[in-house]
Structures are given as structure tokens and as C-alpha cells.
C-alpha positions as CSV (number, residue, x, y, z in Angstrom):
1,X,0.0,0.0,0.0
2,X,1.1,3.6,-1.0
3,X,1.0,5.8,1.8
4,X,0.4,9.5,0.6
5,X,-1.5,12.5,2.4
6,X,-4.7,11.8,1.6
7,X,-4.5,8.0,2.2
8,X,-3.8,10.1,6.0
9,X,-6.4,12.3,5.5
10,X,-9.6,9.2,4.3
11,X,-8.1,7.4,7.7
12,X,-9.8,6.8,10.5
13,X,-9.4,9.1,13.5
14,X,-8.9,6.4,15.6
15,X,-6.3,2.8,13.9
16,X,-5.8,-0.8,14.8
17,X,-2.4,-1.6,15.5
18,X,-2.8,-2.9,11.4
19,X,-4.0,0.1,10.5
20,X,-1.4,2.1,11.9
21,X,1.4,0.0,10.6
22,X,0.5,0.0,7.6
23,X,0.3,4.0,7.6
24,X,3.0,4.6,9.6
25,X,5.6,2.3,8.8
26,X,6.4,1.2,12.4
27,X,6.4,-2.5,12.8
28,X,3.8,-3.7,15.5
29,X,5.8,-4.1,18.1
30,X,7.0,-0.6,17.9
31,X,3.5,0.6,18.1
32,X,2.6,-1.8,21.2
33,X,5.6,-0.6,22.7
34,X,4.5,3.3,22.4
35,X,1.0,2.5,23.7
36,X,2.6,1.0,26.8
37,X,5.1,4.0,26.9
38,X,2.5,6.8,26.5
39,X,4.2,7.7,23.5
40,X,0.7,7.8,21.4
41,X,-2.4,8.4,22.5
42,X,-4.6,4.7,22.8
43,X,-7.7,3.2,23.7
44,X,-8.9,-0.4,24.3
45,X,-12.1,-1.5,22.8
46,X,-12.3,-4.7,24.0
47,X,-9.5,-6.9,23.0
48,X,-8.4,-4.2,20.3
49,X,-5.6,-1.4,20.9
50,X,-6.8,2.1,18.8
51,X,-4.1,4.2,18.6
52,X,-5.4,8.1,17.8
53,X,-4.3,9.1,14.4
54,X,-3.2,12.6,15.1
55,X,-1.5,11.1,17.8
56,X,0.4,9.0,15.7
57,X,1.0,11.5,13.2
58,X,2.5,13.8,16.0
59,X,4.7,11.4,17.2
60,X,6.2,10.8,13.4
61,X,6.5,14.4,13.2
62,X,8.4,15.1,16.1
63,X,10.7,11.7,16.0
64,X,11.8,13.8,12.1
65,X,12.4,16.9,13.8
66,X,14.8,14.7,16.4
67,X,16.5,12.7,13.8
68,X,17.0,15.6,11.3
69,X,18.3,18.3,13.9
70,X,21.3,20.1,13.1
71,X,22.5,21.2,16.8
């Protein structure tokens, strides 16, 4: 799947663990690990983790800004 800006913008607000892989890039694991972390925004509905999409998308933007800083 090609990820582009308005496959982002058609996305839920709220992403299975799939979901948000698949948009993201992040393997699973990476994305469990954040949930447990607090490093994204997530929900349980039932035996399914929902990660918030802006959430996510925060968390990519500010994990550039850390690995493209210039100090």
C-alpha cells in the first residue's frame, strides 16, 4: 500500500495496531511498545488497541524533527 496525504487524510481518526502500521511504517511491536510508553495516544475497545491518528501522526513528526536536527 502507498501511503500518501490523503490516504492520511480518508483514515480513521482512531487505527488498529494494522492500521497504523501500515500508515506509519512502524512495525507492530514498535507501536505496542509506544501504547505501553505513552508515547501515542490509545484506547482499548475490547481486546483491540486504537491508537489516535493525530497522535500518531504527532509522534512521526516530532521523532523527524529529532532525527533531522542540526545542533
Amino acid at each position: 500500500m502507498r501511503v500518501t496525504p490523503v490516504t492520511w487524510a480518508l483514515a480513521s481518526d482512531w487505527l488498529t495496531i494494522p492500521d497504523a502500521s501500515r500508515l506509519s511504517g512502524f512495525a507492530p511491536d514498535l507501536l505496542c511498545f509506544l501504547i505501553g510508553d505513552g508515547g501515542v495516544d490509545a484506547k482499548q475497545d475490547g481486546a483491540t488497541w486504537l491508537i489516535e491518528k493525530q497522535s500518531l501522526l504527532d509522534y512521526q513528526e516530532c521523532l523527524a524533527l529529532v532525527l533531522n536536527w542540526q545542533g
